[in-house]
C-alpha positions as CSV (number, residue, x, y, z in Angstrom):
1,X,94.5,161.5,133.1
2,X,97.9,163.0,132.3
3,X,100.5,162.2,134.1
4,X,103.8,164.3,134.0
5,X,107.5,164.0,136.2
6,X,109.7,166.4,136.9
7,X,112.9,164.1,138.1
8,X,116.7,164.8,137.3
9,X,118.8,161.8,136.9
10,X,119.5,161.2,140.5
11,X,119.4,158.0,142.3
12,X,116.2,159.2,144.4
13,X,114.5,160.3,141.0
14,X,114.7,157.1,139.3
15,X,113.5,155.0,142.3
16,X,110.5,157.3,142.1
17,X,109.9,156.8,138.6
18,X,110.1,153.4,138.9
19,X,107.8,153.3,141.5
20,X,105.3,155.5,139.4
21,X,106.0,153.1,136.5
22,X,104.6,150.1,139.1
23,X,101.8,151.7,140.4
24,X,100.7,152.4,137.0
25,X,100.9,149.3,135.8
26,X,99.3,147.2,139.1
27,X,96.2,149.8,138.4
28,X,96.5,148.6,134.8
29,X,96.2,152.2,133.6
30,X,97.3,152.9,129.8
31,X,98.8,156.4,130.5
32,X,102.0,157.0,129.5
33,X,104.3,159.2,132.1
34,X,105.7,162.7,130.4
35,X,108.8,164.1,131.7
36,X,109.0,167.6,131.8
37,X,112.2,169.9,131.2
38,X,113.9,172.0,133.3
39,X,112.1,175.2,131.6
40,X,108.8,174.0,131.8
41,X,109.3,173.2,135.6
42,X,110.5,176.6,136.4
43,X,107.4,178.0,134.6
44,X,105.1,176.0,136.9
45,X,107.1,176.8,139.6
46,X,108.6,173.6,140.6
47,X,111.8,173.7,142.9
48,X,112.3,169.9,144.0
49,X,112.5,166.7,142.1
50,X,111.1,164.1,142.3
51,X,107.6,166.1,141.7
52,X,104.5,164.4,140.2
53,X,102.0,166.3,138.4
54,X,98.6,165.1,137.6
55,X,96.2,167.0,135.0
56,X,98.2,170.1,135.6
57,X,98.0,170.0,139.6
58,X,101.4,168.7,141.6
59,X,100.8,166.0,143.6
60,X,103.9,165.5,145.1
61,X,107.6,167.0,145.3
62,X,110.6,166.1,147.1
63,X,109.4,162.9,148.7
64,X,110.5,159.3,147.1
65,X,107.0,157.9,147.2
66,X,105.9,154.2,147.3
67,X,104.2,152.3,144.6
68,X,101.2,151.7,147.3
69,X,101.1,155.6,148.0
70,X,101.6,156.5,144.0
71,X,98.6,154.1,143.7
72,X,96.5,155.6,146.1
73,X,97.3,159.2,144.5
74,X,96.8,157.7,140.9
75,X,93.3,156.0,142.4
76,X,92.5,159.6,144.0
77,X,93.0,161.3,140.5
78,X,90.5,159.0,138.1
């Protein structure tokens, strides 16, 4: 599974990565999280952060999402 972020370094962005970073490690999954630029994000389109991607579909933008609902998302995507 790939797992990409697009986040800036806003308050709201790191409490989501941190969160994503938690329900990837309760799942005890080995994938590592990619952070995409500012280019690639415009290419795909993306106009909020945070915005999870998963195997090149977005899964979520714009909401701060909890490690219980990341871990549903992450279950959802295996």
């Amino acid at each position: 599974m790939k797992i990409q972020v697009y986040a800036t370094y806003c308050a709201r962005c790191l409490t989501f990565e941190k969160n994503l970073e938690g329900a990837i490690k309760e799942l005890n999954l080995d994938e590592k999280i990619e952070k995409i630029d500012l280019d690639t994000a415009i290419k795909m389109n993306i106009r909020t952060s945070p915005t999870l991607i998963i195997d090149d579909e977005i899964k979520s933008s714009g909401d701060i999402l909890s490690v219980e609902e990341l871990k549903k998302i992450l279950k959802e995507s295996m």
